[in-house]
N, C-alpha and C positions, 0 to 999 in steps of 0.2 A: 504494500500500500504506500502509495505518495503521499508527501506532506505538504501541503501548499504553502509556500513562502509569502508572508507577508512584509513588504515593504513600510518602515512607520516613518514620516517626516522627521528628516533635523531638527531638534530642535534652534530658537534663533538665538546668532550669537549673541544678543544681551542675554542670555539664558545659562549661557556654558561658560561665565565667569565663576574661576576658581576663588579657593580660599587665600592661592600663592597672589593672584592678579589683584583682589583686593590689598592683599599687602604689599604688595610693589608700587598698586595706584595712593595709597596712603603713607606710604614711605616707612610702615613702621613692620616691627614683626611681631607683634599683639596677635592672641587667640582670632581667630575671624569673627567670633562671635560675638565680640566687645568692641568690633569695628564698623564705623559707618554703611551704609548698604552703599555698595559701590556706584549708585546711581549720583550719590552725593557728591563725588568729587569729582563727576561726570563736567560742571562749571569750569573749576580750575583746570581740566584736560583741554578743551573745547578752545579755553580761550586763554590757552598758555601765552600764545604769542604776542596779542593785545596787553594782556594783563604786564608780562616780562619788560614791553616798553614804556608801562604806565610805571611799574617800578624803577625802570631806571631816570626816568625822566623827572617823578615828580620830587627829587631834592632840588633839583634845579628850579623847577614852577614855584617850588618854595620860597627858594632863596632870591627869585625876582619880587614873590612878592610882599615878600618882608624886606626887604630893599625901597619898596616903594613904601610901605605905611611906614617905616621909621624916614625914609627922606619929606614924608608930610608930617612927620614930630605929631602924629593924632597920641599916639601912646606911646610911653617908653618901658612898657610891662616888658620881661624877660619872655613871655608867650607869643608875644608878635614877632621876638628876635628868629636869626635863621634856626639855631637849635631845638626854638623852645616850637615851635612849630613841626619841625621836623621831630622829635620825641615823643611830639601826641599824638601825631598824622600815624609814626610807628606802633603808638601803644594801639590805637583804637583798630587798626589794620591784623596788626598781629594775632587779638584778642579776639576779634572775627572771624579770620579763616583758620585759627586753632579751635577756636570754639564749636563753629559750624563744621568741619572737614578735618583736624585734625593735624593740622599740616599749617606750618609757615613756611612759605617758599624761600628759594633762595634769592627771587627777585624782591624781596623786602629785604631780607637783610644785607644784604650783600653793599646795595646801594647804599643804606643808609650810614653802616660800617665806616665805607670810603666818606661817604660825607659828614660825616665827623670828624675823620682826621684832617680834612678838607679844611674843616674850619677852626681845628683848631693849629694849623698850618698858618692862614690867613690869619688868626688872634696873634700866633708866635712872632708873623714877621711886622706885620703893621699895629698891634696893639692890640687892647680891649675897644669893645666899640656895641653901641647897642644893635646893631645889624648882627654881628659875630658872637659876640657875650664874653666871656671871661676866659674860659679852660683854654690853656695852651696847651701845644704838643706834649711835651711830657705827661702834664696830669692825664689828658686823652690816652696817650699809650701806657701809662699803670692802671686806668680804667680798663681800660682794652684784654690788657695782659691778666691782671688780678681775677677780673668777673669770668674771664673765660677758663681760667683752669678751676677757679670755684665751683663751679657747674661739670666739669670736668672730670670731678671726682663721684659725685652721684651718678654721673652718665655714665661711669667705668663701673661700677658698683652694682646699680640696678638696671644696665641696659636699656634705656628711655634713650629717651629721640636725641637725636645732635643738635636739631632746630633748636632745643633751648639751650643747649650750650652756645650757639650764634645769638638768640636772643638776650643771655644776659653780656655777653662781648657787647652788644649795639651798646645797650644800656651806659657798660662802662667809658665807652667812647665818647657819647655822648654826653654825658653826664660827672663822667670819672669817678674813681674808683671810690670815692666816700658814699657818694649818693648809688652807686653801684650796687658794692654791696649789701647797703640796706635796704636797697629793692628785692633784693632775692629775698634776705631774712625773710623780709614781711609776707613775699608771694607764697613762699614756702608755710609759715602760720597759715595764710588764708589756705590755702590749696587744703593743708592738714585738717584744717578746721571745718571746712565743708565736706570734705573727704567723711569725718569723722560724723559731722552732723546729718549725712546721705543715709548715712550704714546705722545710725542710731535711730532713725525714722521706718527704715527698713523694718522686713518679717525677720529679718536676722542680725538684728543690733549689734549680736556681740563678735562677727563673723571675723569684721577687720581686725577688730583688738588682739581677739585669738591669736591672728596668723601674724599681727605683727610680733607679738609673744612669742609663738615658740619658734619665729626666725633670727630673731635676736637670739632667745635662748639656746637656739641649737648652735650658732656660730659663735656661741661663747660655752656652752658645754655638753657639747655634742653625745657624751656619755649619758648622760643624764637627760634634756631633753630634743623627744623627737622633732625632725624636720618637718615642718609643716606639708600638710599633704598637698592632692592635685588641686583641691577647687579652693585652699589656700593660696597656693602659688599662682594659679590663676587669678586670682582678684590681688596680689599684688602685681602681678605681671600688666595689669591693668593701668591702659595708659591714661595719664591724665592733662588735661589741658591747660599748662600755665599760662600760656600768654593773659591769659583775664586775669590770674591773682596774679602778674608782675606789673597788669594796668594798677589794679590797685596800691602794690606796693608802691608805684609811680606817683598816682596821687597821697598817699599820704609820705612822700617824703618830699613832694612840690608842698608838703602843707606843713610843715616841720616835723618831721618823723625819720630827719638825718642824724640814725645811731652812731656816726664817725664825723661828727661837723659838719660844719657849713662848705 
């Protein structure tokens, strides 16, 4: 007896995205199932190209036009300056597309990075000036250098994104290393703090605490207590979105909440 073949349709390829595809399109290596549906980052694909020239271009849109409202003397606030523009243009951006998709491109950081030492290039050779603001080269490059291996060490530790190790670099460039690192401190409280306030709202209150317990505990006595299991390690593997609590930290160290001076 024959067996008739039946032919079934392909399915379509927006069908046959894998678990590896989402993590490549998300840039991270997180469980798939704590990551965006891959529809989401479908914007930042589409319109890489666009987006890559609006990134490089707007310090420059910045810096004309904060060149014109400080050449018409309307304000001489540090946020009309090129920096102070360029710092919130990056907090409100960064905090968006990490927020929303998970992901800070390199067309944000990258640019804003260089345009920082930019200016504080232009501070070093012509002075302080309400266009440029204060940080010269040096303090810019111990911002630069400090914040980036600070992040550096958690990003070695717990395997979390690069993106924020380039995000807290901006920071210090911009900003230098006092107001730097007490951006991170404060993002890292908040991130902790709503991390911890998610999971205590939760059916399983006590899930995080556990796992942050017996991971400590086990790397410090490993005889004694056990390594946290899979759906432990999974929820710490669990990536989380700083660029909003480094907005934060931003504004409260624009509001006096600079743990190393002024």
């Amino acid at each position: 007896m024959s067996q008739q073949l039946t032919l079934q349709p392909a399915a379509p390829v927006s069908q046959t995205i894998t678990r590896t595809d989402r993590a490549e399109a998300t840039g991270s290596t997180a469980p798939a199932a704590i990551l965006p549906a891959a529809a989401s980052v479908a914007p930042l694909i589409s319109l890489r190209r666009p987006l890559r020239l609006i990134g490089w271009s707007a310090p420059l849109v910045l810096a004309v036009v904060s060149g014109l409202v400080c050449q018409l003397g309307l304000t001489k606030s540090w946020f009309i300056s090129w920096p102070g523009m360029l710092v919130v243009a990056f907090a409100l951006t960064s905090a968006i597309t990490d927020t929303l998709w998970r992901k800070i491109p390199n067309w944000l950081t990258y640019p804003a990075c260089l345009a920082g030492l930019a200016i504080a290039t232009i501070v070093t050779i012509a002075g302080p000036s309400a266009w440029a603001g204060t940080l010269d080269l040096g303090a810019s490059l111990s911002g630069l250098g400090l914040c980036f291996f600070c992040m550096l060490l958690p990003y070695r530790a717990s395997g979390g994104g690069a993106a924020d190790v380039k995000l807290a670099a901006v920071y210090g460039t911009l900003l230098g290393w006092q107001a730097g690192l007490s951006i991170i401190i404060v993002a890292y409280l908040v991130a902790g703090l709503s991390l911890m306030v998610i999971h205590l709202s939760s059916n399983h209150p006590w899930l995080l605490p556990s796992a942050l317990m017996r991971w400590l505990g086990s790397a410090w006595f490993p005889q004694v207590v056990a390594a946290p299991d899979e759906t432990q390690k999974k929820l710490l593997r669990r990536p989380i979105p700083l660029a909003g609590a480094f907005a934060v930290g931003l504004i409260c160290v624009l509001c006096g909440a600079n743990l190393f001076g002024n």
